[in-house]
N, C-alpha and C positions, 0 to 999 in steps of 0.2 A: 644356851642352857640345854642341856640333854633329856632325855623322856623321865627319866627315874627324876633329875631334878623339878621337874615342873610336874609330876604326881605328888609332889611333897612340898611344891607350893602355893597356898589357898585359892590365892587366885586364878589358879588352873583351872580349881572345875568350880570356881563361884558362879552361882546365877547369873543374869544381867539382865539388867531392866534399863531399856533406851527410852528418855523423858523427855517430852516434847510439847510445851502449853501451845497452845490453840485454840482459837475462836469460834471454830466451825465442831465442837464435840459430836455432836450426832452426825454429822457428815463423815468425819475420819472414821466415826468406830462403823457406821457401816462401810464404808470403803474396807477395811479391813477386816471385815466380820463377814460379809456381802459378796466381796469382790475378790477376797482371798485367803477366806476360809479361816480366819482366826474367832477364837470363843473369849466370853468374857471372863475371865478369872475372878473379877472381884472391882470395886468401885466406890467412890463415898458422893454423901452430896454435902455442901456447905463445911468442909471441916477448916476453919478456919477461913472461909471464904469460899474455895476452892470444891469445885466441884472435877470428877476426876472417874479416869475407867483405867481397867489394865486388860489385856488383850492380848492372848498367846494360845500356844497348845500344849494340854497335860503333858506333863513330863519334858516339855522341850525345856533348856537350858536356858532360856532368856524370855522375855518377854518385853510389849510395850506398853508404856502409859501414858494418856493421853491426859494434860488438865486442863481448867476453863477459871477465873476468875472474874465475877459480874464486878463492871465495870472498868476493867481494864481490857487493853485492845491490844494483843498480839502482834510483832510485826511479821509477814510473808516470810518463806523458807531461803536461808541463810545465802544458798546458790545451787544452780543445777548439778553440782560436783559433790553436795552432803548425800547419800545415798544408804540406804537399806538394802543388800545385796543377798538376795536368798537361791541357792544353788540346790538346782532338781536337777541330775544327772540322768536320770530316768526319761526318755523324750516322750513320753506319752504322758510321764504325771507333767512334765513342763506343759505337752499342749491343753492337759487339762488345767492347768494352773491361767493360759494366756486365755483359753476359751470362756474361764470364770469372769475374769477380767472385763474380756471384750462384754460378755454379755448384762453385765451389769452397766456397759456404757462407756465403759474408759476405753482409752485409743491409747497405742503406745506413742511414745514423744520419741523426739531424736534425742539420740543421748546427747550430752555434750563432749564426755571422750568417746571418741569410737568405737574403742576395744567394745565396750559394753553393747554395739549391735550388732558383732560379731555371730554371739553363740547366743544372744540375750534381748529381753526384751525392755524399755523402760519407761515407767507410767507415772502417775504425776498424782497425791493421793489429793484429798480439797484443799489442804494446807498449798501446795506445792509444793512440797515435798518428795521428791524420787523416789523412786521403788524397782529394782532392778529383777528381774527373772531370767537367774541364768540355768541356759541349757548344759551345765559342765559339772563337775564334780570340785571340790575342797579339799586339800589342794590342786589348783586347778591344773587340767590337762596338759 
């Protein structure tokens, strides 16, 4: 598909929201609010059960949202290879992005592909869930 085709189709420039339930809600939204600078956009409590946050930055293109449902229990993150991949080309907002990290407590993990320790760094939010901090640009280098 060529650029003019995909300006003229929707879901080019649709928003995206990555949904992810979880058990531990106050532990991810600070992991992500804490640990790596996301705001909270918006939230319900009981709508249907379901208690829930969303968590991005104005004007960025996607967002995530984290839910909780009382009494149901969540299973752990799907594999080390599901991944959130965020690319700072900039190396000093990258080391300020790993020094947020580190200082709220998180240690990077071994990835499980390599590529990813390459230029990058990869950390584990309370879910277990991956979280990738690459040092490179979109499309990459």
């Amino acid at each position: 598909m060529n650029n003019e085709a995909l300006k003229k189709d929707s879901i080019a420039s649709a928003h995206l929201r990555v949904a992810r339930p979880t058990d531990r809600l106050e532990e991810v939204q600070a992991f992500y609010c804490d640990a790596l600078g996301f705001k909270v956009l918006g939230g319900f409590k009981d709508h249907d059960g379901f208690d829930g946050v969303m968590l991005g930055h104005e004007g960025a293109q996607y967002h995530l949202e984290f839910t909780t449902r009382a009494g149901h229990h969540e299973a752990s993150a799907p594999s080390p290879e599901h991944l959130l991949v965020f690319y700072l080309p900039d190396l000093s907002q990258w080391q300020a992005a790993i020094e947020r990290l580190e200082s709220q407590g998180f240690s990077a993990v071994e990835a499980f592909n390599p590529y990813w320790d390459i230029k990058g760094r990869t950390y584990e939010d309370p879910d277990g869930n991956r979280v990738v901090i690459q040092n490179a640009s979109w499309p990459t280098e």
